[in-house]
Steps between C-alpha positions, in 0.01 A plus 500: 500500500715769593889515393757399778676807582907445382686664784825550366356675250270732699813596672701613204276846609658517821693866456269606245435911531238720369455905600244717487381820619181683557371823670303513873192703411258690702205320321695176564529582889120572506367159373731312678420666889119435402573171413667416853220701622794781634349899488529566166595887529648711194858423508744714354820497359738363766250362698554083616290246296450164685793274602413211223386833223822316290264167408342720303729674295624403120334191512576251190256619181482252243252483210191281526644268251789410804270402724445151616146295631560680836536828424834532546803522256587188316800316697856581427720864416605645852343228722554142395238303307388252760269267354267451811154707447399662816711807598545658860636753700640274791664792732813674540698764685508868485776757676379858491775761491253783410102608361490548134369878455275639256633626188807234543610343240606143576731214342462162614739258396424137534696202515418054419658421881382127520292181341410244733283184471320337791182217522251600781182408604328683195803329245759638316586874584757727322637813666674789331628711694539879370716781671403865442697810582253812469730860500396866462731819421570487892588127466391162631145507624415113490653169503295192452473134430226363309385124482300390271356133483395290222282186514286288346124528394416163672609632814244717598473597851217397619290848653552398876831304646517122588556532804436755725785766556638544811336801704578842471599717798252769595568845295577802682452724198262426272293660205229309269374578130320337245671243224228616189601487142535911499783472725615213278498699217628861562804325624557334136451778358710697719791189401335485152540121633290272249485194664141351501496337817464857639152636297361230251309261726432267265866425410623463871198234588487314180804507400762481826253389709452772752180589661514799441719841379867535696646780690826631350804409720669844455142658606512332842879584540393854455269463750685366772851755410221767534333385812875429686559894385230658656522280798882621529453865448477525142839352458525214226681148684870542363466097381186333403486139459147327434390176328169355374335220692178438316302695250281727637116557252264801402144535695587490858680729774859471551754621784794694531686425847817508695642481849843618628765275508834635659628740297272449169149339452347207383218535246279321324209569235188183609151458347132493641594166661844625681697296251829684467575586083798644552780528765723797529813642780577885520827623635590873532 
């Protein structure tokens, strides 16, 4: 049976901090652009890497020994050690002051902003959220809020909703690819993210009770920051704010869509059914 999470002590991380600082290189640029299936090119020194090219940089490395059942870290140091099993990326928000360049070297400094507990349909949930600042030599590039959410093993989603979701309007703008372990993979590796649920197929079905491998959160943020750029001249939305709605699995197509909404746009990522998987508004 899995621990009850003690909230006041989760929270005695709120205002935790941790820095760190990595370099944006060319070789870097290149797998990420053929990973969101962008031209791939030779970029140079100076040249723009993608809008999201920070989730990549000076990711956590811990030993092998450090890691827990799911791939990940064991719980506690910088984020708090929340007992409940089954860790993901919920959503978040993202302002974009400026592209990181290649051959920048970049500090992000991160920041325990909130613990919150909630019971929904699929039980207990815990939410950390994280707040990142991400600076060059010319100064603040990125500003973003991460939440994370913890629940239990027993509540596995089940691989299609119970009821129905309401329907989705008709995309103006809209681009398809396919959801295969590949994809799955060169964007861990890209994160040097170990969770299982993203490339051992075994672990995600028999042991959370998936059918099946997941798409990576940040991945179909990328995607839809990406998609709102090109659709808006190449300019990145100056805020960014997205949220997960159900998971979405390996071995089918996916879409990529938007429409124009006032001033920004309303996107969404949805699977071969037209189930949304994530919901996200642009604003420039």
């Amino acid at each position: 049976m899995t621990e009850e999470p003690d909230l006041d002590h989760l929270r005695e991380w709120i205002g935790r901090s941790a820095q760190a600082s990595d370099i944006v290189t060319a070789q870097l640029v290149k797998g990420l652009r053929a990973t969101l299936f962008m031209d791939i090119g030779e970029p140079k020194r100076g040249d723009a890497a993608p809008f999201t090219v920070h989730w990549c940089l000076a990711p956590q490395v811990y030993p092998m020994s450090e890691l827990g059942p799911d791939g990940h870290p064991t719980r506690g140091g910088f984020l708090p050690p929340v007992p409940l099993p089954r860790r993901m990326w919920a959503g978040g928000e993202l302002e974009i002051f400026e592209a990181l360049r290649v051959g920048d070297e970049v500090t992000r400094t991160s920041r325990i902003a909130d613990v919150t507990m909630k019971t929904g349909s699929t039980g207990m949930l815990c939410f950390v959220s994280v707040d990142h600042l991400i600076a060059t030599s010319r100064g603040a590039a990125i500003r973003e809020r991460q939440d994370i959410v913890y629940r239990d093993i027993s509540s596995a989603q089940p691989s299609a909703p119970a009821k129905p979701p309401p329907p989705l309007p008709v995309a103006k703008h809209r681009e398809t690819h396919m959801a295969d372990p590949v994809l799955l993979f060169r964007y861990s590796a890209l994160t040097f993210n170990g969770h299982r649920i993203h490339y051992d197929r075994d672990y995600v079905t028999k042991v959370e009770g998936y059918p099946g491998l997941i798409f990576h959160g940040p991945m179909q943020a990328a995607f839809l920051v990406e998609f709102a750029a090109k659709l808006h001249g190449g300019t990145a939305p100056k805020k960014f704010v997205y949220r997960g709605v159900q998971p979405l699995f390996e071995g089918s197509e996916f879409s990529v869509n938007a429409n124009e909404a006032g001033a920004g746009m309303e996107l969404w990522t949805a699977n071969s059914a037209g189930q949304p998987t994530m919901k996200g508004t642009a604003t420039w």
